[in-house]
N, C-alpha and C positions, 0 to 999 in steps of 0.2 A: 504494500500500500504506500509505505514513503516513497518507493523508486517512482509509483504511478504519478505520485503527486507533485514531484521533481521532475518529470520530465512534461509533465502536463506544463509549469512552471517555467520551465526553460522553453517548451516550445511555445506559448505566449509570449515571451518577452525577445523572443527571434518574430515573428508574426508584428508584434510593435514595431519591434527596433526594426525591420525594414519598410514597416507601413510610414514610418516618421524620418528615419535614416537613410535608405537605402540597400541594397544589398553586401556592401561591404560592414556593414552589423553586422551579420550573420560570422562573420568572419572572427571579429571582436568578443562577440558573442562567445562564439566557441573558445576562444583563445583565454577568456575569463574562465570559461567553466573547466577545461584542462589545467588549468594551474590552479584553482581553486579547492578541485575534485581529484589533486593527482594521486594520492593515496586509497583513491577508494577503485572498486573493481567494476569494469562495464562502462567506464568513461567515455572512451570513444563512441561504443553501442550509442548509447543515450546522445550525445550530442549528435550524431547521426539520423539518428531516427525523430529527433527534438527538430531539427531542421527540418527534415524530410515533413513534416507536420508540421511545424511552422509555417514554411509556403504551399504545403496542401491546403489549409485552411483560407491561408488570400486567395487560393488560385479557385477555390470551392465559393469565396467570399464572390469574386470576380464572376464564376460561372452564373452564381444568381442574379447579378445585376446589371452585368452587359452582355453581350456579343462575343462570351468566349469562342462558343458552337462556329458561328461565323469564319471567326476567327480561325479558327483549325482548322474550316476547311480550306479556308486560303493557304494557307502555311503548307499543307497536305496534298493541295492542288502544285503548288509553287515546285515543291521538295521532291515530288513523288513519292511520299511516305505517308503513312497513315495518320492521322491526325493525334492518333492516342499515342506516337511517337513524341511528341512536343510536351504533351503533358508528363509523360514520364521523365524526359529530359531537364523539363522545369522543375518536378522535382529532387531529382535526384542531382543537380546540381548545388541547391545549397545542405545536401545532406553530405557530398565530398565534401563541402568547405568548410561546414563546421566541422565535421570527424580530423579532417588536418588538421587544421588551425589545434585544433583538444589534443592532437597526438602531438605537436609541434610543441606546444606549453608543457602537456606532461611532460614529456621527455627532458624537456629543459629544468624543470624544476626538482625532477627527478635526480637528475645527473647533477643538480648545486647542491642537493642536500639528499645524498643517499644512508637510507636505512639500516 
């Protein structure tokens, strides 16, 4: 129940921070929570999946209110790929950058002060 409510937690505040910030929060983001969290186990998991649901949720926010649908199939039309190509690549982009960013901080803070 605490991991649900920590990662519930971090993917709102990724979902914010790029609704107000941009997408390079998501970066920051992660890069807080790997050196925050670097002692605890499933760091990277969580920051991954915390992103990955962070912009699920604008992209889910977005589909209800405008012209995602549209949208895809232009991109689908354009690419010659299926529309539900784009979606997945939109999310799964900020679920690599936070997971980096969390493995990049671990590691560093890991290696200044090993156990």
């Amino acid at each position: 129940m605490k991991w649900f409510l920590t990662f519930v937690a971090l993917s709102a505040l990724i979902a914010a921070g790029t609704w107000f910030g941009g997408w390079p929060v998501v970066a920051v983001i992660g890069a807080g929570w790997g050196a925050g969290s670097a002692r605890k186990r499933g760091v990277i998991f969580t920051a991954a999946l915390a992103g990955a649901a962070g912009w699920g949720a604008l992209l889910a926010w977005d589909a209800l209110t405008g012209p995602v649908g549209r949208l895809l199939q232009v991109f689908g039309a354009f690419s010659h790929l299926p529309g539900s190509a784009f979606v997945v690549l939109t999310v799964a982009y900020p679920a690599l950058l936070c997971a980096a960013a969390a493995a990049l901080t671990r590691g560093l803070v890991l290696f200044r002060s090993p156990k």
